[in-house]
N, C-alpha and C positions, 0 to 999 in steps of 0.2 A: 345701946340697943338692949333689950332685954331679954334675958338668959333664953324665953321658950324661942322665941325670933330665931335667936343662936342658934339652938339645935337643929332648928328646920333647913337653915341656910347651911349648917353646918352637914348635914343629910342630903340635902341636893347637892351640894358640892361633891362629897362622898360618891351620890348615884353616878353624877360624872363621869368621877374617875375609873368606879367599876364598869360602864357603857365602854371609855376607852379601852380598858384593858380588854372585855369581851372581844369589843372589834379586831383588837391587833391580835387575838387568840379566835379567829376566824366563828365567832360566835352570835351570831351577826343579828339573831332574835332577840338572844340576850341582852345586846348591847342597842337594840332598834325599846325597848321595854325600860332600860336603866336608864334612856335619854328622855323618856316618859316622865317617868318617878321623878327623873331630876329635877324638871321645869313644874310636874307640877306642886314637888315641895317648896320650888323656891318661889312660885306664886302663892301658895299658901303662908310663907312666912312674911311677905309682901301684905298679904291681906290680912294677916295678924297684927302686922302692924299699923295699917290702915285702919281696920275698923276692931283690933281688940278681940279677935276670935278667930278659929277656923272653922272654915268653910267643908262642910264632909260631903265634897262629890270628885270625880277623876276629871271631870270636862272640863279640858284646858282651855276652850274656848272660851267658858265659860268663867271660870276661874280669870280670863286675861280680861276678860271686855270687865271685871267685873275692878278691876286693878288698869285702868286705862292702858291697856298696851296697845303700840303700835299697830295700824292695821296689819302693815306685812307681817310682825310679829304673832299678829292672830291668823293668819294665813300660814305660818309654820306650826301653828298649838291646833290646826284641823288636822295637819297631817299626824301630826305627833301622837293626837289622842289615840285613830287608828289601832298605833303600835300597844296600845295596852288592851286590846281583842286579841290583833292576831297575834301576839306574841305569848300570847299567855295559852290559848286555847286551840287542842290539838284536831277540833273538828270545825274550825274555821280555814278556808280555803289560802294555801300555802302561795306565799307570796315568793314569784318566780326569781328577780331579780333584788332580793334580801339583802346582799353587799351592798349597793349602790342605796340603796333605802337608808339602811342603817349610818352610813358614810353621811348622807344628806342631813339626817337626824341630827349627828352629833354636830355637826355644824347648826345646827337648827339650835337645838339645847343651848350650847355654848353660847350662841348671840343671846336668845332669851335671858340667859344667868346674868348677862354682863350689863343687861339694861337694869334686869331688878336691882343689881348689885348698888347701881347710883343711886338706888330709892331707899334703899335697907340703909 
């Protein structure tokens, strides 16, 4: 694999970890935004390898259709993308139920990493 690949997968995995920690430190935006970042660097590192460049946009959907992922896979990167709005921005409307979001997320993240991972 080559070195820039590494870094990128090496960075989504990273985001990961910081989403979990957020969560289990009740931090629940923070970690609904780091399961963002995580899939969409490890689709990115994915499409580096695929086509020899990256791609500079956040849409994960976009990002995944564009790297053949699974439909359901692109059904978890709609909701995903979501979380790099509201999580970042204090005058978009406050999502009620944030724990359960953020919980679904990492789950969500976690499967997406694990499929790129067989590609990388």
């Amino acid at each position: 694999m080559k070195e820039e690949i590494k870094r990128w997968w090496r960075k989504a995995k990273d985001d990961l970890d910081k989403a979990r920690i957020l969560f289990k430190n009740k931090k629940y935006d923070g970690a609904a935004f780091f399961c963002q970042q995580s899939v969409e660097k490890g689709l990115k590192a994915l499409y580096l390898k695929e086509k020899n460049r990256i791609k500079r946009v956040h849409d994960l959907v976009e990002l995944g259709k564009d790297s053949n992922l699974p439909q359901n896979l692109i059904e978890y990167c709609k909701e995903l993308t979501l979380a790099y709005i509201y999580s970042r921005y204090p005058d978009v409307k406050e999502e009620k139920n944030i724990k359960m979001i953020s919980a679904n997320f990492l789950k969500f993240a976690k499967e997406i990493l694990k499929w790129i991972e067989k590609r990388l």
